[in-house]
C-alpha positions in Angstrom: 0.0 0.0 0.0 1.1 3.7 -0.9 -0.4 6.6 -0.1 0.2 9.3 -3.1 0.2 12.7 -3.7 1.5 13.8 -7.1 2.0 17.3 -7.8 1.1 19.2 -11.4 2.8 22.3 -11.9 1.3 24.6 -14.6 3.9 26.9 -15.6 3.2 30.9 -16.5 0.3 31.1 -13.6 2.4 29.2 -11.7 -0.5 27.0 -9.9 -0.1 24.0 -8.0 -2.8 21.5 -7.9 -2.4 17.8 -6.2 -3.5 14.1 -7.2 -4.0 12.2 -3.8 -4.9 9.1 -3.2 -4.8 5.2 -1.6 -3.2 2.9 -4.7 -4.1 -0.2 -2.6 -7.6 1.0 -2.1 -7.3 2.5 -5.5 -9.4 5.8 -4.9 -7.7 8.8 -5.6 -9.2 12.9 -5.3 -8.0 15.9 -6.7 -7.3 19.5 -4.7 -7.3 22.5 -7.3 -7.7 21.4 -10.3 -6.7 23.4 -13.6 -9.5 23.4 -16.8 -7.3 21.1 -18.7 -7.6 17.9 -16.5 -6.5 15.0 -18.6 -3.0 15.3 -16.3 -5.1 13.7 -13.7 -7.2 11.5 -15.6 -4.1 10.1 -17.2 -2.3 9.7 -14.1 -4.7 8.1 -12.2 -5.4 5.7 -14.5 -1.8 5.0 -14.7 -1.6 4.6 -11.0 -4.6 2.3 -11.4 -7.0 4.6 -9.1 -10.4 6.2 -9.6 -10.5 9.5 -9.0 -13.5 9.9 -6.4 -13.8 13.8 -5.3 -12.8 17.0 -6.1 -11.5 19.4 -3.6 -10.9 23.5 -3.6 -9.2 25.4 -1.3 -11.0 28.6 -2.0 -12.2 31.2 -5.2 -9.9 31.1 -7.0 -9.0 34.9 -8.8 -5.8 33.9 -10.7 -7.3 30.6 -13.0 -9.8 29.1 -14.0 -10.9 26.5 -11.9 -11.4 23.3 -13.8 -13.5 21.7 -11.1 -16.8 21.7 -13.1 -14.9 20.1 -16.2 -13.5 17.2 -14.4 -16.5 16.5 -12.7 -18.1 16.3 -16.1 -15.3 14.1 -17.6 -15.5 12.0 -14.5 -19.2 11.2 -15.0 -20.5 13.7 -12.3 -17.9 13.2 -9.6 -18.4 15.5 -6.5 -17.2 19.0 -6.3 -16.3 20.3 -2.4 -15.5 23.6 -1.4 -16.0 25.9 1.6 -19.1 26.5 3.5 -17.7 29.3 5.6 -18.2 32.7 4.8 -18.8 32.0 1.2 -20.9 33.2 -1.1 -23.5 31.3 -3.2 -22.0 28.9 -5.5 -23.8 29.2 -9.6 -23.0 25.0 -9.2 -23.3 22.1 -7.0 -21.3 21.7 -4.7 -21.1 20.1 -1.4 -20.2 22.9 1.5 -17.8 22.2 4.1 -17.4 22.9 7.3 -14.7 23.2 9.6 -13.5 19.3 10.4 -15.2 17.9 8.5 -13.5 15.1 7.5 -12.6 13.0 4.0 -11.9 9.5 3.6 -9.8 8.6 0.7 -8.6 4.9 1.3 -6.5 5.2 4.2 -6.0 8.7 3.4 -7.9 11.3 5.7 -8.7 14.7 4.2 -9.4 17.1 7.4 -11.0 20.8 6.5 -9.6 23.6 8.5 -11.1 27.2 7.9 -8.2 30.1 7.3 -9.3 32.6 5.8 -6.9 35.9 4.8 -6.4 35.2 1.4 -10.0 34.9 0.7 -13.0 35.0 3.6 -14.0 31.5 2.7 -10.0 29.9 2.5 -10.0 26.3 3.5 -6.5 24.4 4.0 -6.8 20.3 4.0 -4.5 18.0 6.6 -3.8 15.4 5.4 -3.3 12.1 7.5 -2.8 8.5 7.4 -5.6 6.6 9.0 -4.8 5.8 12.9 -1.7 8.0 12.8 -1.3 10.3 15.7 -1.3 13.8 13.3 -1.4 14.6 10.2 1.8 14.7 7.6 0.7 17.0 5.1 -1.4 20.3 4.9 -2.4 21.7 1.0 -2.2 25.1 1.8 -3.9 26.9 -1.2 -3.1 30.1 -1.2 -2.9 31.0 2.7 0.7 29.7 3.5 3.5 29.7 0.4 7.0 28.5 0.0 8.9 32.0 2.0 5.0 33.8 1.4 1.9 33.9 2.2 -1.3 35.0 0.4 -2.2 38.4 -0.6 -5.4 39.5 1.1 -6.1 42.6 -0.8 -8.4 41.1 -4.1 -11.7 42.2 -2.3 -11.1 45.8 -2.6 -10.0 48.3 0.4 -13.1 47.6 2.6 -12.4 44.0 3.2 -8.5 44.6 3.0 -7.4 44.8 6.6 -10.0 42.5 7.8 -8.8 39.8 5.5 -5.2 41.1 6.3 -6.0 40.4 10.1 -8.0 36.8 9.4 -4.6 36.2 7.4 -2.2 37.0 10.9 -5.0 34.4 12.4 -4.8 31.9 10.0 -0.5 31.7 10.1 -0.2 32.3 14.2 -3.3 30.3 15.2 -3.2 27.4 12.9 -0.1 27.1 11.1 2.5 27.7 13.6 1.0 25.2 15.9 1.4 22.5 13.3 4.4 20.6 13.9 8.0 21.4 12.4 7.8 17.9 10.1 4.3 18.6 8.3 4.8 18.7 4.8 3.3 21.8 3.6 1.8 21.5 -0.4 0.8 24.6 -1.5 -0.9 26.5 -4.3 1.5 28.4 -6.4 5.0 28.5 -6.5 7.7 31.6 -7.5 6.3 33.6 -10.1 2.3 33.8 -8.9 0.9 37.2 -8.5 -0.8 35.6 -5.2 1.5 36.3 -3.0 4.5 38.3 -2.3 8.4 36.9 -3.7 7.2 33.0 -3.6 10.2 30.8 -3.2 11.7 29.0 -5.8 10.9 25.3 -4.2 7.6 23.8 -4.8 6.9 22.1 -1.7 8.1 22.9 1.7 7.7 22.6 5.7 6.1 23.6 8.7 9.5 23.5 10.2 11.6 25.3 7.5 8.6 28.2 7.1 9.1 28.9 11.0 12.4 29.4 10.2 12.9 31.2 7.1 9.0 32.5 6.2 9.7 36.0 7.2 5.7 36.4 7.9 5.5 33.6 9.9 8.2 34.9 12.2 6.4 38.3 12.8 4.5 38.0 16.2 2.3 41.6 16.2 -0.5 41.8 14.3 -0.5 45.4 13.0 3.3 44.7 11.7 2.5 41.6 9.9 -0.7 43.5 8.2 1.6 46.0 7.0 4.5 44.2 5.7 1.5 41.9 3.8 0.3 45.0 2.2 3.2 46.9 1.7 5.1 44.0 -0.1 2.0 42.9 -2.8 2.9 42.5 -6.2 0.7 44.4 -8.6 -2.6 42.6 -9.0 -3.3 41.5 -13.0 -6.4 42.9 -14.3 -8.4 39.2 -14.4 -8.1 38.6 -10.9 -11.3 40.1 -9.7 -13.2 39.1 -12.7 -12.1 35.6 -12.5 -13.2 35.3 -9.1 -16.8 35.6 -10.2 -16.6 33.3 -13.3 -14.9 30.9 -10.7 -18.1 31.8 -8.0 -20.5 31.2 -10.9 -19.3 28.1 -12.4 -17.1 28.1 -15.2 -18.2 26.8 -18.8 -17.7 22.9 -19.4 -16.4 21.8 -22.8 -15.8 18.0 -22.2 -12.5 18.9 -23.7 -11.0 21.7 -25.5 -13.1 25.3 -26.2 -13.6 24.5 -29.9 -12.1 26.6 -32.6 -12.5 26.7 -36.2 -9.9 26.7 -38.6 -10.2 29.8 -41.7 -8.8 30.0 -44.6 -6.8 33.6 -45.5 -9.8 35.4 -47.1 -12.5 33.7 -44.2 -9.7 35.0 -42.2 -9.4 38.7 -43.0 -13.1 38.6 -43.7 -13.8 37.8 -39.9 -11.6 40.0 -38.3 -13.7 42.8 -39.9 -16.4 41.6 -37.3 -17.6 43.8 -34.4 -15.2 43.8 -31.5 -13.2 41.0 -33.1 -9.6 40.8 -31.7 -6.5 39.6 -33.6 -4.0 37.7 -31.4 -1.0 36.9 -32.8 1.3 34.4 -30.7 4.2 33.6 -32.7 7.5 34.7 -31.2 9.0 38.5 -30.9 11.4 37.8 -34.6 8.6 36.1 -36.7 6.2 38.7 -35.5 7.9 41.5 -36.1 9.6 40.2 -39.9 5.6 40.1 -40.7 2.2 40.3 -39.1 -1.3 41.2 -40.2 -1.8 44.9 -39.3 -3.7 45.4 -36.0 -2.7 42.3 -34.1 -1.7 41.9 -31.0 1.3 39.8 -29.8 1.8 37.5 -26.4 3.9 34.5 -27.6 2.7 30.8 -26.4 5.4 30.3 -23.8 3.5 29.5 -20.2 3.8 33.2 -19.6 0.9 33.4 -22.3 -1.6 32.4 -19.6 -0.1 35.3 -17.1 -0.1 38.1 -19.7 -3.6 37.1 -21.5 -4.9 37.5 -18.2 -3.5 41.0 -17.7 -4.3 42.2 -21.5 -7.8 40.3 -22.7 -10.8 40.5 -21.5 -12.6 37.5 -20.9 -15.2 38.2 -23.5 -14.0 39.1 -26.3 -13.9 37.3 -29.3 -10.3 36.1 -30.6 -8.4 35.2 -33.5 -5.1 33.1 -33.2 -2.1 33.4 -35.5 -0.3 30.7 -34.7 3.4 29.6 -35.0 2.5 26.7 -36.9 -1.1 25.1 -36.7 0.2 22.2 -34.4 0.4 24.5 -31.6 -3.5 25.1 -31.1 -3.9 22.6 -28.8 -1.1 24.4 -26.7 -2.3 27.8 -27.1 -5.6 27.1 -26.2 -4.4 25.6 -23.1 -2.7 28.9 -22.0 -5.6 30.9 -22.9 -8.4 28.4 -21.6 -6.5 28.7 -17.3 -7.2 32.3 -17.4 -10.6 31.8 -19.2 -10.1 33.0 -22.9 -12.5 30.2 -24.1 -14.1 32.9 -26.8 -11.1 31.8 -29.3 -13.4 31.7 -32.8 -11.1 31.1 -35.1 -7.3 30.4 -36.3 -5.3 31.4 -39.3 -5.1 27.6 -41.3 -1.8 27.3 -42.9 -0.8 30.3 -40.9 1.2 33.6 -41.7 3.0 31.5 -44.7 -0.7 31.3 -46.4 -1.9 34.8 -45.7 1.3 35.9 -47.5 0.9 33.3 -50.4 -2.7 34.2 -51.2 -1.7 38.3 -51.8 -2.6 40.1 -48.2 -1.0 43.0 -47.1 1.8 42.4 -43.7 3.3 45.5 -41.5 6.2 45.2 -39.8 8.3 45.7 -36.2 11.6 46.5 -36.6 14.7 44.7 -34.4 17.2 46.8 -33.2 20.4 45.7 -31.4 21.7 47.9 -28.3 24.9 48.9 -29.8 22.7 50.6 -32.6 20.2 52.3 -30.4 23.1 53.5 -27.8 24.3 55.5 -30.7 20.9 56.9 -31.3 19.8 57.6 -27.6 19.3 61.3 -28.9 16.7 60.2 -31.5 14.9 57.5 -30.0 12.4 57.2 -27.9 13.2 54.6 -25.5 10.2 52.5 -23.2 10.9 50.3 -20.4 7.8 48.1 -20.0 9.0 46.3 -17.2 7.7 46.3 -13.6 8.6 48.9 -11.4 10.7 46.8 -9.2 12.6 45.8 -12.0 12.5 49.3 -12.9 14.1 50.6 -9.6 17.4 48.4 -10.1 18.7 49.9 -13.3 17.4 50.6 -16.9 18.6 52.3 -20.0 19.7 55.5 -20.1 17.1 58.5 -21.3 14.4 55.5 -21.0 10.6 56.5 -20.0 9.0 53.3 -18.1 5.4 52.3 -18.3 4.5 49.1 -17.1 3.3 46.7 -20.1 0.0 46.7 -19.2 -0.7 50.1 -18.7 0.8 51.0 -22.2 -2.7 51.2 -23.7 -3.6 54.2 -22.1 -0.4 55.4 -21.3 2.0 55.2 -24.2 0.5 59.0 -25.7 1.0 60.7 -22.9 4.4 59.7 -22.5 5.5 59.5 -26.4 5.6 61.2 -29.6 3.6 59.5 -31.8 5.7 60.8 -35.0 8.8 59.9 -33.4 10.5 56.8 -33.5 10.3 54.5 -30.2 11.5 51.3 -29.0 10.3 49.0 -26.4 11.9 46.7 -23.9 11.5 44.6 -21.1 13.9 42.1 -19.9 14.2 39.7 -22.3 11.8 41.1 -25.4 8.6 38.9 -24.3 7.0 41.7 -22.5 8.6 44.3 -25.1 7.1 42.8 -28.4 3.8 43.0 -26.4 4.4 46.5 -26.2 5.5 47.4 -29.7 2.5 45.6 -30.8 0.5 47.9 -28.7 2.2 50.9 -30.1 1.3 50.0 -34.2 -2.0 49.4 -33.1 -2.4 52.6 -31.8 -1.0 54.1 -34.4 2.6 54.7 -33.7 4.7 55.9 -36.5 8.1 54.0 -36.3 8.0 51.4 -33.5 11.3 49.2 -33.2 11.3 46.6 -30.6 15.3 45.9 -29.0 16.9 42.6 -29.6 17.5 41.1 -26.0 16.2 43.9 -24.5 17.8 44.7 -21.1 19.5 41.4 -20.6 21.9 42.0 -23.9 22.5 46.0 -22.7 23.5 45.0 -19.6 25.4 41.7 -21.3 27.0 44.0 -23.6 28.1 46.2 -20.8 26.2 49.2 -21.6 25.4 52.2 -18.8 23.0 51.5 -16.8 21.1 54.2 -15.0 19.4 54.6 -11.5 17.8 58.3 -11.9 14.7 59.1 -13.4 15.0 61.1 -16.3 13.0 64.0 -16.7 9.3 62.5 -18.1 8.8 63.7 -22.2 6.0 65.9 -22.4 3.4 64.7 -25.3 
């Protein structure tokens, strides 16, 4: 007999979500589940089990919960989620309570309110029947490798209360567990949940008491303001997820479906109302040639993360795509932070719009020693974040945080002037530049290994704002 608990790690947003389960018993449950679930249908059949329940910590704000779509490809399997302090779920789903209790095989699942992240926050222990305490706790998103939650995604009135639930939840639960609980939580480094997550995905009660800077802070009012004061920026979906999460998000019994257009259906649809060209190929393919108007967020991971910030849930897409093989991927990023509205892709892509006559703009590459030499000329944008922002950038640079470049960009820029855009690697930049032509922008250059080849080429690096360019 084995008790398991296999991790799946979805990379971009980060999230952490756990297969769990009694192979000699062969029952099995899953906590958190992403929307594309055949990981855990795959594993458990491999592992022989049948997957039994379905478990959530909490809302979720940062992805889509795939819950209801598991539960449909499982033939109806049970959903579970807090009964504390939550609101009305637009689903079934069986409300717990604090204790109540879980039997997976030999594997107990015990629900413990604490709240601080969210009001409604439940953590699960998890222990081995007729052991003397538990060995694990999934801690969602109240207690994170070096981190803990944010409790600031309920807007300022429910801030500090949450902030103070939070203290609660880490002084009157967690630091009473012992020092060899395993702690599961999650989202690891690179989630917006939480302040400067720690690089390991898994971690203990033990190690967190001695490293977790917020679980060493014994006043309350100190820990509530080195929680706030320390909060990432929040993306733009999180709120709105929340309530698609609340409500009950669509189920597809696989993946959103998407139809494949030829060049003219193509160009022909994007003429629609409110239609939205996304174009996901990489920085250097998108800016050699591109349909005029699209938007660019490469399908790497970070896809899921920047969607979220930039798209609104709603709106009706249209892919480019590297090559057509990659929809399945694309989708995939899209889907966890609930861009199911994808209604069609380029078939044959960029190589047949080009073949079959249409018009393509372009994004210019420039390389750092080039644009040192024409500082005086050109506009220069940092779009990364200000933190990054604070420990050096280029020289004469404005900075405007990628997603804020919509509105933004004309108040800091000349539109007849030439700018270029970076970030610190290009990912975020080509966003940007993308942005810019869309908006009309006359010369828009985008800079070959943005800040990571000025500083590799040994360029000056500057620390004081310059003076901001008037529009």
């Amino acid at each position: 007999m084995a008790l398991v608990v296999e991790l799946f790690y979805a990379g971009g947003i980060a999230e952490l979500s756990y297969l769990i389960g009694d192979d000699s018993e062969g029952v099995a449950a899953v906590i958190d589940p992403r929307p594309d679930c055949e990981a855990y249908l795959e594993k458990a059949q491999e592992s022989g089990m049948a997957i039994k329940a379905i478990f959530e910590t909490h809302i979720h704000a940062d992805f889509m919960s795939g819950a209801r779509e598991l539960s449909h490809r499982l033939g109806g399997a049970p959903i579970y989620a807090s009964g504390i302090d939550a609101e009305e779920y637009g689903f079934d789903v069986n409300r717990l309570c604090e204790g109540d209790e879980f039997k997976i095989g030999e594997l107990v699942l015990t629900a413990r309110h604490t709240p601080g992240h969210t009001p409604e926050h439940i953590s699960y222990l998890a222990t081995q029947e007729g052991a003397a305490g538990p060995f694990a706790v999934f801690s969602g998103d109240t207690l994170f490798v070096d981190s803990v939650g944010r409790p600031d995604l309920l807007g300022e009135d429910e801030t500090q209360k949450l902030a103070g639930k939070l203290f609660e939840s880490i002084r009157g639960f967690y630091s009473d567990l012992n020092d060899g609980v395993i702690v599961y939580p999650g989202h690891g480094a690179g989630s917006s949940c939480g302040p400067d997550i720690g690089d390991r995905m898994i971690t203990s009660i033990g190690y967190e008491k001695a490293s977790n800077t917020y679980m060493k802070i014994e006043d309350r009012d100190d820990f509530i303001k080195q929680v706030l004061d320390s909060a990432p920026p929040e993306p733009r979906h999180y709120r709105p997820m929340k309530k698609v999460n609340a409500k009950g998000p669509k189920v597809f019994n696989g993946y959103p479906p998407v139809e494949p257009l030829e060049p003219a259906a193509f160009k022909k649809a994007l003429q629609g109302d409110g239609a939205k060209l996304l174009d996901t190929r990489d920085m250097l393919a998108f800016g050699s040639a591109h349909i005029s108007g699209a938007f660019n967020i490469a399908a790497r991971p970070e896809l899921s993360v920047w969607s979220g910030w930039m798209l609104e849930f709603d709106e009706p897409l249209y892919l480019v795509l590297e090559d057509d093989s990659m929809l399945t991927t694309t989708l995939t990023h899209l889907w966890r932070t609930g861009h199911t509205n994808v209604k069609g892709y380029l078939a044959g892509g960029m190589g047949a719009w080009i073949m079959d006559g249409h018009e393509v703009d372009r994004i210019e590459q420039i390389d750092v020693h080039r644009l040192e030499k024409r500082l005086d000329e050109i506009q220069v944008l940092d779009v990364r974040s200000p933190e990054e922002r604070e420990k050096g950038f280029i020289p004469t640079s404005q900075h405007c945080f990628v997603p804020n470049v919509e509105e933004q960009a004309e108040k800091l820029l000349d539109m007849e002037k030439p700018v270029a855009t970076y970030c610190a690697s290009g990912f975020r930049a080509s966003i940007a530049s993308s942005i810019l032509k869309r908006k009309g922008f006359q010369h828009v250059l985008n800079v070959a290994g943005s800040f990571s080849a000025w500083t590799s080429a040994g360029k000056e690096i500057a620390k004081e704002e310059p003076a901001e360019v008037s529009s």
